[in-house]
C-alpha positions as CSV (number, residue, x, y, z in Angstrom):
1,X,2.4,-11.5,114.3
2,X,-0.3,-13.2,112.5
3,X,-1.1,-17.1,112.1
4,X,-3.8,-18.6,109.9
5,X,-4.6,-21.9,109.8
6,X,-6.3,-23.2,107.2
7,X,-6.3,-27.0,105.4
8,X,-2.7,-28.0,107.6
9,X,-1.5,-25.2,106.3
10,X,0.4,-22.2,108.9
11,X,0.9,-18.7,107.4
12,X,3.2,-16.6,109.7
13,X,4.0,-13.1,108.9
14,X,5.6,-11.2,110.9
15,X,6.5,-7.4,110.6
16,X,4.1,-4.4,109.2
17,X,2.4,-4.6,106.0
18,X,4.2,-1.3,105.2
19,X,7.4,-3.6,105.1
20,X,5.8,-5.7,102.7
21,X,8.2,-4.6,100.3
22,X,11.4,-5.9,101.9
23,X,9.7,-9.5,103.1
24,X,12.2,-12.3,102.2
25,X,10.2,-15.0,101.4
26,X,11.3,-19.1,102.8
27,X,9.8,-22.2,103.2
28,X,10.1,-24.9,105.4
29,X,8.6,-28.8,105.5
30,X,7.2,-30.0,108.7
31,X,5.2,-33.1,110.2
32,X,2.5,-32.4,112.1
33,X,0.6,-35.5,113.5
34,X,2.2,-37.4,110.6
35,X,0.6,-35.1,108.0
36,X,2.5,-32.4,106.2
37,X,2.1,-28.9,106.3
38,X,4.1,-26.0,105.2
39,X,5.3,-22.8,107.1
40,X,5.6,-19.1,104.8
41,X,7.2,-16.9,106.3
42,X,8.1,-13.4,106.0
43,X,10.5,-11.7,107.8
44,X,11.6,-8.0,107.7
45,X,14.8,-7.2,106.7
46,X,15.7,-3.1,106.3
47,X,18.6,-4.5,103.9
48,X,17.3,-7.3,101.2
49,X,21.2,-7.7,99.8
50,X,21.9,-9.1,103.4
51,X,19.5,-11.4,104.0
52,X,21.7,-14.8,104.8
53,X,20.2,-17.9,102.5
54,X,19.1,-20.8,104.2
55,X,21.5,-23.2,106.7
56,X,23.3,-26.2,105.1
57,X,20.7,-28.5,107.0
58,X,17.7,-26.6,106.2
59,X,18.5,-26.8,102.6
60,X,19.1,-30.5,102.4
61,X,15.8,-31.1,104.3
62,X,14.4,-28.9,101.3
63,X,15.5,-30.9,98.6
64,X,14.3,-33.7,99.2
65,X,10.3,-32.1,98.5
66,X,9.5,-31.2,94.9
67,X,8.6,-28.7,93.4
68,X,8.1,-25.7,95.0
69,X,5.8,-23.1,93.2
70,X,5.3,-19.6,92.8
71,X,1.8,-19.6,92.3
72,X,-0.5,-17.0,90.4
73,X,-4.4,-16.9,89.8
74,X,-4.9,-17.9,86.3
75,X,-6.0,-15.1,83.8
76,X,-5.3,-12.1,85.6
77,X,-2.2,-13.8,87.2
78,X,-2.4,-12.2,90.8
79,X,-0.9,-13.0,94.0
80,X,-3.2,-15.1,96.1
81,X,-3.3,-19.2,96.1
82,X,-0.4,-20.8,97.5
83,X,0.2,-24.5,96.6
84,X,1.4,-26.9,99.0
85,X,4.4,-29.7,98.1
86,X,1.3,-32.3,99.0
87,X,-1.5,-30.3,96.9
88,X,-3.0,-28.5,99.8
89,X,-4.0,-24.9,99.4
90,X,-4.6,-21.7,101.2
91,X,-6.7,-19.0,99.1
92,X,-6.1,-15.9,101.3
93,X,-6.5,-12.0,100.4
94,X,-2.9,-11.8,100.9
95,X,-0.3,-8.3,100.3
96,X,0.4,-8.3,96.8
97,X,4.0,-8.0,97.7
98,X,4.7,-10.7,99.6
99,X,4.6,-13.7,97.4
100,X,7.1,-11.6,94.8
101,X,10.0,-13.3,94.3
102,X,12.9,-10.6,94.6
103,X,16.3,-10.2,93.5
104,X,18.9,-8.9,95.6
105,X,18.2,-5.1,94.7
106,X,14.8,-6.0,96.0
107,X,13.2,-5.4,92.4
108,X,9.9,-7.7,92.8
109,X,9.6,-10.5,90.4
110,X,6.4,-11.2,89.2
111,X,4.6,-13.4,86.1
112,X,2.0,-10.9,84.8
113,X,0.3,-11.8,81.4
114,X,-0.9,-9.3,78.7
115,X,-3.6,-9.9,77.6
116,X,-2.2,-11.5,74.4
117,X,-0.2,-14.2,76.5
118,X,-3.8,-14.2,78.8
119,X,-6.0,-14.9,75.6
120,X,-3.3,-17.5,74.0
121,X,-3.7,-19.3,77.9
122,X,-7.5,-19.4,77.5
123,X,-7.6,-21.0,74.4
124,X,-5.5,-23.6,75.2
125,X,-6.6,-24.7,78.4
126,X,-10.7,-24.5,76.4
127,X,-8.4,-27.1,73.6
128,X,-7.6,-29.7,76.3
129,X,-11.1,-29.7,77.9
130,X,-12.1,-30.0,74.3
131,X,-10.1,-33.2,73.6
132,X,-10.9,-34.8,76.9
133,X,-14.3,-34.2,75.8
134,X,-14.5,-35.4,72.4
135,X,-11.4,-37.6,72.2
136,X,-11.2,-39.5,75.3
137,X,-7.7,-38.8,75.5
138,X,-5.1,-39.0,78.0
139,X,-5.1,-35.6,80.5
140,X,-3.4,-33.3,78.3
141,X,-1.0,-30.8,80.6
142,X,0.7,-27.6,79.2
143,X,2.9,-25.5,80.5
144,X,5.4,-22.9,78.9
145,X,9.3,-23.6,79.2
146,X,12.4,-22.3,79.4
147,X,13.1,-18.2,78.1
148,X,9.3,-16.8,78.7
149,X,9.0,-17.8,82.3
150,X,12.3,-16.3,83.3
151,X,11.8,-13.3,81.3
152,X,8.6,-12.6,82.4
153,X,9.9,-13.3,85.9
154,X,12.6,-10.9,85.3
155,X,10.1,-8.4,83.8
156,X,11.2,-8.4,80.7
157,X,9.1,-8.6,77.5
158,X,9.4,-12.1,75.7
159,X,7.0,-12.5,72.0
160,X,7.9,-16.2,71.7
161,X,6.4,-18.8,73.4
162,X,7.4,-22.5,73.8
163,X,4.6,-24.8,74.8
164,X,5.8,-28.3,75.9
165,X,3.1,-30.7,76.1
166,X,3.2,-33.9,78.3
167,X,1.7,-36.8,76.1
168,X,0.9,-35.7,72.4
169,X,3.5,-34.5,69.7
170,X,4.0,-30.0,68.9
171,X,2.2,-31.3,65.5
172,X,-0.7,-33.6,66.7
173,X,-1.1,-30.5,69.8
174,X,-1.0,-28.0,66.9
175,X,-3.3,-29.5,64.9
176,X,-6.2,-30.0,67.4
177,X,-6.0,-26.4,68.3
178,X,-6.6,-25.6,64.1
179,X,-9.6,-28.0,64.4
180,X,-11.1,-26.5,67.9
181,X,-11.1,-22.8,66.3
182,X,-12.7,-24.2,63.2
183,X,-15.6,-25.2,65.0
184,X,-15.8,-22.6,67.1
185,X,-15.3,-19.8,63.9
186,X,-12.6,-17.9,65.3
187,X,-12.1,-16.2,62.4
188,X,-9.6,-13.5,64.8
189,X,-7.0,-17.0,64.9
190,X,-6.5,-18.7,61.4
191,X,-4.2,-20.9,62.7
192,X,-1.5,-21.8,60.0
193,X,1.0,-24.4,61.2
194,X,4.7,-25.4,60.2
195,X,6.4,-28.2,61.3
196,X,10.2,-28.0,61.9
197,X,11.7,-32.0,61.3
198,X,13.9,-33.2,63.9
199,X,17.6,-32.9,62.7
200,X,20.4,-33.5,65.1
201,X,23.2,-32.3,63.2
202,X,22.0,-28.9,63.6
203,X,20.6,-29.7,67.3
204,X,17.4,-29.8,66.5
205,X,16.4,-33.4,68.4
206,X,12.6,-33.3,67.9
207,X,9.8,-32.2,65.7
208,X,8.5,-29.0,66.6
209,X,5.2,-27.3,65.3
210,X,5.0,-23.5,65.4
211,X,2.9,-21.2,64.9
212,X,1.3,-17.8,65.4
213,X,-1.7,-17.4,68.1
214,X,-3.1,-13.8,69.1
215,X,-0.1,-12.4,67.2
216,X,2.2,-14.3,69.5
217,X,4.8,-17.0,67.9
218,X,4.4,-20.7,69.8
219,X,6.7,-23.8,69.1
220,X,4.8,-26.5,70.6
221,X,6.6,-30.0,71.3
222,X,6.4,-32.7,73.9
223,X,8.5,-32.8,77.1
224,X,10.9,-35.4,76.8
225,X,13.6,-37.5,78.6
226,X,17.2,-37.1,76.4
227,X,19.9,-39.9,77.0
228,X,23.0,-39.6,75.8
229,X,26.4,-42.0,75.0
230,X,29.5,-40.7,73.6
231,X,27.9,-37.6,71.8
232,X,26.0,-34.5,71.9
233,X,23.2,-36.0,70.2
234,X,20.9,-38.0,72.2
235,X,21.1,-41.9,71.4
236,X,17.3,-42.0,72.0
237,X,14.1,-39.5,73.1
238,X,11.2,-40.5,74.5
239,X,8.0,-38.8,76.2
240,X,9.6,-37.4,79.7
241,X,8.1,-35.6,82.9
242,X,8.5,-32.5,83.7
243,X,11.3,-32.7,85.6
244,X,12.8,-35.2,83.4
245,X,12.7,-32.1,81.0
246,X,13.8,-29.9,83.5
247,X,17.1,-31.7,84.4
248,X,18.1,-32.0,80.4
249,X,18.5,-28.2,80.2
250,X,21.7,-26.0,80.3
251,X,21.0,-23.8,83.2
252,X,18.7,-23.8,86.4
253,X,17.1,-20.7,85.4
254,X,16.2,-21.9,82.0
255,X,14.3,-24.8,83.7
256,X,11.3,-23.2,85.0
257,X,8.0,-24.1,83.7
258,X,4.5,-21.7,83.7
259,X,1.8,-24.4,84.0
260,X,-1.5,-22.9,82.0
261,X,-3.8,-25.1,84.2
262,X,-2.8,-23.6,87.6
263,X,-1.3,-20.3,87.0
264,X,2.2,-21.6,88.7
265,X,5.6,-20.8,88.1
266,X,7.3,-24.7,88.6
267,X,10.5,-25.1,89.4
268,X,11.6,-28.7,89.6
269,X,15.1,-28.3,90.2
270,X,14.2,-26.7,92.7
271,X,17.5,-23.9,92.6
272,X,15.8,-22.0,89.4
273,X,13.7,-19.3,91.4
274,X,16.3,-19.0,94.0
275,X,19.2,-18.7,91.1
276,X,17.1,-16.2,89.4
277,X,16.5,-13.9,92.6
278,X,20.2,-14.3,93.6
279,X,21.6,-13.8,90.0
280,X,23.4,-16.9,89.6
281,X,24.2,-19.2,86.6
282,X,24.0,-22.9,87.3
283,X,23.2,-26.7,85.9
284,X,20.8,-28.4,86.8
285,X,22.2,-31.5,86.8
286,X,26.0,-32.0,88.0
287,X,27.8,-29.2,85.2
288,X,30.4,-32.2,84.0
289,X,27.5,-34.2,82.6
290,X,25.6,-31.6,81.2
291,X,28.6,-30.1,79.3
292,X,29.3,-33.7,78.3
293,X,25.8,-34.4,77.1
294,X,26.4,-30.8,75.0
295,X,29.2,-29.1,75.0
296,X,28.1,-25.9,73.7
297,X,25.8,-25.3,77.1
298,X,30.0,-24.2,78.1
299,X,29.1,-21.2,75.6
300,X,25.7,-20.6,76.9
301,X,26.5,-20.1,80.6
302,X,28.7,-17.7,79.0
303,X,26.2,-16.0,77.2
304,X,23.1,-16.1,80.0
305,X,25.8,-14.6,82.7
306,X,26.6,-11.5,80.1
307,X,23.4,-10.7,79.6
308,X,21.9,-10.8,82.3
309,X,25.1,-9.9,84.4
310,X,25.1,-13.1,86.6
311,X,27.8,-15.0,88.2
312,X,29.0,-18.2,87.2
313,X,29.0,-20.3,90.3
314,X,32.2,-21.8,91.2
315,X,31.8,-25.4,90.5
316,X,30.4,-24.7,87.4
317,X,33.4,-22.4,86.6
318,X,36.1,-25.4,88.0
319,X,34.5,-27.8,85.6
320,X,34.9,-25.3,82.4
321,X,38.9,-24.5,83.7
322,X,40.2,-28.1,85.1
323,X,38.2,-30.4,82.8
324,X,40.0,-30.7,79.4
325,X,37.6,-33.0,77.9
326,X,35.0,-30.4,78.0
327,X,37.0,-28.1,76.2
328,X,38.4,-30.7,73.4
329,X,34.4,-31.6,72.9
330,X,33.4,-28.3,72.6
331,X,36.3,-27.4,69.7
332,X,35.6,-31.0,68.1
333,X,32.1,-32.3,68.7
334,X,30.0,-28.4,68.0
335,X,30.0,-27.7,64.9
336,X,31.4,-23.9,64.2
337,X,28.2,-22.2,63.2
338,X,26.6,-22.8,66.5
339,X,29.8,-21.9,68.5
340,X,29.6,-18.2,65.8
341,X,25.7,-18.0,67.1
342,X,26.7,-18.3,70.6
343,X,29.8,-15.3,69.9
344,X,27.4,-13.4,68.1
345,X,24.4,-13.3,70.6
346,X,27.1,-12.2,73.1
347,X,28.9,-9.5,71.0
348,X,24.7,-8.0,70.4
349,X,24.1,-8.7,74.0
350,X,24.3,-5.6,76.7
351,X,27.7,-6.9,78.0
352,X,30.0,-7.9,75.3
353,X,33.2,-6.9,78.0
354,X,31.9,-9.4,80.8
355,X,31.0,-12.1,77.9
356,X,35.1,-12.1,76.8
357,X,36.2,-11.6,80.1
358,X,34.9,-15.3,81.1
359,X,36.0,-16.6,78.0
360,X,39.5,-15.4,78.8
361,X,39.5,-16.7,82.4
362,X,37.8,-19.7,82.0
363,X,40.7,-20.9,79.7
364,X,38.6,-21.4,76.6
365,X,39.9,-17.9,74.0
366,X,41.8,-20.4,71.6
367,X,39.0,-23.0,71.8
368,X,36.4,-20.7,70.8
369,X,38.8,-18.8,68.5
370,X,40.5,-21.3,67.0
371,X,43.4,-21.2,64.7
372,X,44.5,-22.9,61.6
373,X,46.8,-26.3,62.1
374,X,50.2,-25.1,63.2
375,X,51.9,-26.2,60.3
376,X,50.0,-23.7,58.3
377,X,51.4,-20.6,60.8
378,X,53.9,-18.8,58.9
379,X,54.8,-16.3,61.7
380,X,54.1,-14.6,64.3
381,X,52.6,-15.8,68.1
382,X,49.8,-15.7,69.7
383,X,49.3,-12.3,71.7
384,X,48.3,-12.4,75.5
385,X,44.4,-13.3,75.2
386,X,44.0,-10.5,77.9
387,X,44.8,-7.9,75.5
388,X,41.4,-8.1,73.8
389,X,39.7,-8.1,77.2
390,X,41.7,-4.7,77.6
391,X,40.7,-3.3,74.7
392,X,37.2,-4.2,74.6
393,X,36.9,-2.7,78.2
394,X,38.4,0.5,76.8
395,X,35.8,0.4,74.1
396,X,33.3,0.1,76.4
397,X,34.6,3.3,78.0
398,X,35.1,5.3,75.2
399,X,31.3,4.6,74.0
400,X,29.9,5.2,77.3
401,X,28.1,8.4,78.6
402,X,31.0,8.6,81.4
403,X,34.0,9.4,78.6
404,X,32.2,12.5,77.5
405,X,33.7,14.4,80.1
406,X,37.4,13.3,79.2
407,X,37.4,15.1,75.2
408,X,36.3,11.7,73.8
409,X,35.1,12.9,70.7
410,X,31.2,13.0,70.4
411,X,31.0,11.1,67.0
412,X,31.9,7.7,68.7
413,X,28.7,8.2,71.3
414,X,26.9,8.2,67.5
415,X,27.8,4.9,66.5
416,X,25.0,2.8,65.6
417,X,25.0,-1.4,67.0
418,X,26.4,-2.7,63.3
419,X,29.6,-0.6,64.4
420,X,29.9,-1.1,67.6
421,X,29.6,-5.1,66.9
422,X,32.3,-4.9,64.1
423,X,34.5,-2.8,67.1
424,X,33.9,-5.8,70.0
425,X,34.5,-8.1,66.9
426,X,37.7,-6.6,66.4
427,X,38.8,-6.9,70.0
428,X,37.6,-10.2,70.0
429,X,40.4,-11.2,67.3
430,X,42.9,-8.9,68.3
431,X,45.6,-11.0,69.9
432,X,45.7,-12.8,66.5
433,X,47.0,-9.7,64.8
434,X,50.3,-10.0,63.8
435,X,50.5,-13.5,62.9
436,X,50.2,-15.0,59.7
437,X,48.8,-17.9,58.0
438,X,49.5,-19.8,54.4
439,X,46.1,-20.7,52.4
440,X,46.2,-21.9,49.0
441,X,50.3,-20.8,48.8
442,X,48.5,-17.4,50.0
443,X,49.8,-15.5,53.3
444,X,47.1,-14.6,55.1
445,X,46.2,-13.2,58.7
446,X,45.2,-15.6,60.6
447,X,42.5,-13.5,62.5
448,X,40.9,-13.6,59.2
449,X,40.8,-17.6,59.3
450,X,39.1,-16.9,62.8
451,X,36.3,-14.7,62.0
452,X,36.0,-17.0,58.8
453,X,36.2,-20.4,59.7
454,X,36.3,-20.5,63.7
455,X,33.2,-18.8,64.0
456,X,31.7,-18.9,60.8
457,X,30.9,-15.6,60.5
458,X,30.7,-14.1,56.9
459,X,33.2,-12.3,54.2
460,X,32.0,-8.8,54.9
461,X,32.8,-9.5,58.8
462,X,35.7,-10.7,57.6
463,X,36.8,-7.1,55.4
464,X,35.3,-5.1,58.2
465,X,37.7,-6.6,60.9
466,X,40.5,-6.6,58.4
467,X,40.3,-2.9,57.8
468,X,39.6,-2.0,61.8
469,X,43.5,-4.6,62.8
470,X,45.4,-3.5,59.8
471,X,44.8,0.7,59.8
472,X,46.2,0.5,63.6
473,X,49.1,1.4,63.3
474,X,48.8,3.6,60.0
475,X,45.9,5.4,62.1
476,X,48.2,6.1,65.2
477,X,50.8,7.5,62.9
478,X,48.3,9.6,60.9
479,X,47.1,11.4,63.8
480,X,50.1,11.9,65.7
481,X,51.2,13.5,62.7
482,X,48.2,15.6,62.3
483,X,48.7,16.6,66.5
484,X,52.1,18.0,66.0
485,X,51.6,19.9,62.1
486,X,48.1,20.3,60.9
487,X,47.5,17.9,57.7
488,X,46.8,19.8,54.6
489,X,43.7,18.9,52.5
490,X,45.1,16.2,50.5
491,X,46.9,14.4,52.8
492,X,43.2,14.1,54.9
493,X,41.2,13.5,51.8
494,X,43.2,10.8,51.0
495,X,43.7,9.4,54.4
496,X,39.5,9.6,55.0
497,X,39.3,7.8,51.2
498,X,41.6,5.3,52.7
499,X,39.6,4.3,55.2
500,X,36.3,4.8,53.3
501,X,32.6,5.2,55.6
502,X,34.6,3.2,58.1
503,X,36.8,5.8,59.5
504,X,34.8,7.1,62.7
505,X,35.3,3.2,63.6
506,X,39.1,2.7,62.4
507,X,39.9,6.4,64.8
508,X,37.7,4.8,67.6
509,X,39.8,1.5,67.2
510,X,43.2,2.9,66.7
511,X,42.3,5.3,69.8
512,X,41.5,2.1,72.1
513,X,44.6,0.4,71.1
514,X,46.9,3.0,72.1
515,X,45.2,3.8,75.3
516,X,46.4,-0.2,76.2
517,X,49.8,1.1,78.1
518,X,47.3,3.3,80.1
519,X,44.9,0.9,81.0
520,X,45.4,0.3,84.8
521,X,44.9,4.5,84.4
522,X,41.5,4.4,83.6
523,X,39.7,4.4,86.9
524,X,41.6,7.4,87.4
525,X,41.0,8.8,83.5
526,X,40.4,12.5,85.1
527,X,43.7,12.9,87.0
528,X,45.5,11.2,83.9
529,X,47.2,14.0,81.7
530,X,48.4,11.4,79.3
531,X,45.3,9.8,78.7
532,X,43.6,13.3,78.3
533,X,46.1,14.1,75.4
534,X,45.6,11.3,74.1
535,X,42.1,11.7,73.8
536,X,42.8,15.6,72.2
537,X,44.8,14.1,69.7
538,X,41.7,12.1,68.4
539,X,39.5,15.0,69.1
540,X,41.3,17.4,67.2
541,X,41.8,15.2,63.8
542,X,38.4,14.8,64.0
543,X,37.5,18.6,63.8
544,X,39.9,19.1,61.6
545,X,37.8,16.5,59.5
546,X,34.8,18.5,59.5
547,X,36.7,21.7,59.4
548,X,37.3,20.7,56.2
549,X,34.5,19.2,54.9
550,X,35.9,16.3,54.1
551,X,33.8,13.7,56.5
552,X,32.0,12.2,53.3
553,X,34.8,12.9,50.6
554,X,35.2,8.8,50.6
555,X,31.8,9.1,48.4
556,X,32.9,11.2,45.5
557,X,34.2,9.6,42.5
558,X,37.7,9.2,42.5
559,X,38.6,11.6,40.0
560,X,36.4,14.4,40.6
561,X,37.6,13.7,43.7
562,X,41.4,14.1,42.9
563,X,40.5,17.5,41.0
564,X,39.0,18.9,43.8
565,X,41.7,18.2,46.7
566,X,44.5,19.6,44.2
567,X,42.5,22.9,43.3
568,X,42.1,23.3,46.8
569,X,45.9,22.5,48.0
C-alpha cells in the first residue's frame, strides 16, 4: 500500500500496478483538523461488473460536495492533476490507468483531444486572455457541453462542438474570436460566423453563433438558467451557472461539461460520470419536472438508451408509465416534427428493436403514433402494439450475421440503411394495418395518416410503407404458391413488376410477418423445422428470381416488357 501526502490531500492505492487496469476508482470527503481533504482510492477487483457502488450513507455524504472532476492536463489531455472539491491539488506521475473512468466491461474512459479539438482549445483559451487584456472584461470561462464530453468519454468520435460561455452571448463570444485572429493573421482560420435567432416554437430558446474552427463546427451560446410555467417554452432566460445549466438538461449524462481552462471533465450533478460508467439513463433534476418543463426529453431518454444500449432507471420509467400528464403534454404540447426527429434518429440508430421495445412498455405507442379523431375511423381496431415489437425483432434477426446459417436468403444481408429504415418503419406502423380512415370522403389506411401526420415524415415514406403493409398478404400467397408448383415466367415477371425495385424488401417483410406465430421459436431457430421451411420457401422464390433473370425486369418498359415474358412463356 502506498500513501502520499501532499497539500491535505491522501492518495491510497492499494494492489499491484499490474492491476491497474481493474482499479475501481471512489471518493470520499473527510475533516481533518477542520480542513478538508479527500481520500482516492483504488481497490483491486479480478471482476469490474461486480464491484458493489457505494452505501446509501456514503452516497448522501457525497452529495452534498460539488462537483467532482475527472481531471486531464490541458493540451495533451493526460492523466495526472487531480482537483480537490475545495481547489487543492496533487500533481503526481500517476498510472495512466487509474484515473480512467470505466464502464462495467471495464473499457477505460478517457477524454483525449486530436489535435484539431487541441488547436480549437488553444485558441480560445489565447481569446479570453486576450479580452481580459484589452477589454477589461469580466473572467470569461469556457467549457464544452453536453454530446462531445460524453462521446469523447465514451470513445467515440464527435465533429461538433458546443461551447457555452458564462458571461457574454455565442455572437458577442464569436465575434471577438474573428477579431483576435485578425490581428494575429491567421490566415489557416477565416472565421465566418452565422447566427441562429432564438425561436421557441421550434425549441430553439436562445441565439446561438456557429461556426467552423480548424475544420471543426462550434455553436457558441451562454449558459443559462431556464424557468418554466405551464409550457415547454421557458417563461424567461437569463445568464445561469454551470450547474444551473447542468440541471435544465434532459439526461445526467448529457450534463457534463469539459472546462478549456483546466482540462476537467465537470460533472455538477454529480451522477453523470457515474451514469455513464454504469450505463444508465437518468434526469438530472426529479424526471416529473423535467418532462413537464419538456415533454419531448420522454422521447429522448428513449433515444440515448437505444443507442447507446442503456437502461432507463426505474423511477424515471414509473414517471413515463403512471403519470398521464406527461403523456397528454407530449401528444399536445410537441409539436409532430420534433416527435418524427426523435422516431427517426431512433429508427437510424444501432438499435431500432430496443428503441420500440420502450415505447411499447412504457405505455406511450398511440401517443407517439397517433391516430386520426375517432370519428374519422371507418373500421378496423387497433392491433396489439406488441406485434410491431415482434416483428421488428424478427427483422433484426433476419438481417443479422446469425440467420445466415438458417437459409435466410443472402440478398436481405445486402440491404443498404434507406431499406432497412423503410423495413423498421414498417414495423413501427404495423399494428395500424388493417384499419381504415375517411379523408376528404376518401378511405384511407390509417397507418398512412401516422407516417404522415403523426410523425411528419414525408409522401415517399408514406408510398414506401404503403407498398411494404399492403403486399403482405399478396407476398405470402405468391410464394407459397411458387413452394408448392414452380411459377412460370410471366406469372414472376409480373409479380417482380408488381412490386417494382422494392421487392427484396416486400419478401424480407412478408417473410417477418409470417414468422410472427413462431416467434417464441426463435431462440431455438436451429431445432425449428417449421421456421427452416419457412425460411426455404423465401430462399427458393428468390433463386427462382435470378434463375430467371428477372431480378431487374421492373426496369424495362412495359411493353417491351410484355413481348418478352410472352415469347418466352
Amino acid at each position: 500500500m502506498i500513501c502520499v501526502l501532499a497539500n491535505n490531500l491522501v492518495l491510497i492505492i492499494s494492489g499491484s500496478s499490474i492491476m491497474k487496469r481493474n482499479f475501481k476508482f471512489s471518493k470520499i470527503f473527510y475533516h481533518y483538523h477542520y480542513r478538508p481533504f479527500t481520500i482516492y482510492s483504488f481497490v483491486y477487483k479480478s471482476n469490474f461488473a461486480k464491484v458493489p457502488s457505494e452505501p446509501g450513507s456514503l452516497r448522501n455524504l457525497l452529495q452534498r460536495h460539488r462537483p467532482y472532476s475527472v481531471n486531464r492536463e490541458v493540451g495533451e489531455v493526460k492523466l495526472g492533476e487531480v482537483a480537490t472539491s475545495v481547489g487543492s491539488t496533487l500533481s503526481k506521475n500517476l498510472p495512466q490507468g487509474s484515473l480512467g473512468l470505466q464502464k462495467q466491461s471495464g473499457k477505460e474512459m478517457n477524454i483525449v483531444l486530436t489535435e484539431q479539438e487541441s488547436e480549437v482549445c488553444n485558441i480560445l483559451r489565447k481569446v479570453t486572455a486576450y479580452l481580459k487584456e484589452t477589454k477589461q472584461l469580466p473572467l470569461v470561462e469556457l467549457r464544452i457541453a453536453g454530446g462531445w464530453v460524453r462521446d469523447k468519454l465514451l470513445q467515440f468520435e464527435c465533429h461538433d462542438l458546443d461551447v457555452a460561455i458564462n458571461s457574454l452571448t455565442g455572437s458577442d463570444f464569436a465575434n471577438y474570436i474573428k477579431e483576435f485572429l485578425d490581428k494575429e493573421g491567421d490566415n489557416n482560420n477565416k472565421v465566418k460566423i452565422h447566427v441562429i435567432e432564438s425561436n421557441p416554437e421550434k425549441s430553439k430558446h436562445l441565439e446561438t453563433a456557429t461556426t467552423n474552427l480548424c475544420g471543426l463546427d462550434i455553436d457558441f451560446v451562454n449558459l443559462r438558467k431556464e424557468v418554466y410555467e405551464d409550457s415547454r417554452i421557458p417563461v424567461s432566460l437569463e445568464y445561469g451557472t454551470p450547474e444551473d445549466d447542468a440541471y435544465r438538461r434532459d439526461i445526467t449524462i448529457n450534463a457534463l461539461f469539459y472546462n478549456i481552462h483546466t482540462g476537467q471533465v465537470e460533472d455538477f450533478t454529480k451522477k453523470g460520470i457515474s451514469d455513464l460508467r454504469e450505463g444508465l439513463i437518468r434526469t438530472p433534476l426529479p424526471s416529473c419536472k423535467t418532462f413537464k418543463d419538456d415533454p419531448l426529453r420522454v422521447l429522448r431518454c428513449i433515444r440515448f438508451a437505444s443507442r447507446f444500449h442503456f437502461k432507463i432507471v426505474d423511477d424515471v420509467k414509473d414517471v413515463i408509465v403512471k403519470d398521464e400528464s406527461i403523456k397528454v403534454a407530449l401528444n399536445k404540447k410537441i409539436s409532430r416534427e420534433r416527435v418524427g426527429i426523435e422516431i427517426d434518429k431512433m429508427i437510424k440508430g444501432p438499435d431500432p428493436v430496443q428503441a420500440i421495445d420502450l415505447i411499447v412498455n412504457l405505455g406511450l405507442y398511440d401517443v407517439v403514433f397517433s391516430p386520426p379523431p375517432q370519428e374519422n375511423i371507418v373500421s378496423g381496431n387497433l392491433r396489439a402494439p406488441k406485434f410491431c415489437l415482434i416483428v421488428a425483432k424478427i427483422l433484426s434477426w433476419l438481417l443479422s450475421n446469425e440467420s445466415k446459417d438458417y437459409n435466410v436468403h443472402t440478398i436481405f444481408h445486402q440491404l443498404n440503411e434507406n431499406e432497412k429504415r423503410a423495413l423498421y418503419l414498417a414495423a413501427y406502423a404495423l399494428p395500424y394495418k388493417d384499419m381504415t380512415y375517411t379523408e376528404k370522403g376518401i378511405s384511407q389506411p390509417v397507418y398512412q395518416y401516422v407516417i404522415r401526420e403523426s410523425i411528419k415524415f414525408s409522401n415517399d415514406d408514406v408510398n414506401k410503407i404503403k407498398k411494404l403493409l399492403s403486399s403482405i398478404d399478396f407476398v405470402i400467397k405468391t410464394v407459397s404458391q411458387n413452394n408448392e408448383v414452380l411459377t412460370d415466367r410471366r406469372g414472376l415477371g409480373l409479380c417482380i413488376r408488381e412490386l417494382n425495385s422494392d421487392w427484396p424488401t416486400t419478401l424480407l417483410f412478408a417473410l417477418s410477418n409470417e414468422l410472427i406465430p413462431k416467434f417464441e421459436y426463435m431462440d431455438q431457430v436451429k431445432e425449428n423445422k417449421e421456421i427452416k421451411e419457412i425460411n426455404n420457401k423465401y430462399t427458393k422464390f428468390i433463386e427462382r428470381i435470378y434463375e430467371l433473370k428477372l431480378e431487374k425486369v421492373y426496369s424495362e418498359k412495359h411493353l417491351l416488357n410484355q413481348m418478352v415474358l410472352d415469347l418466352n412463356c
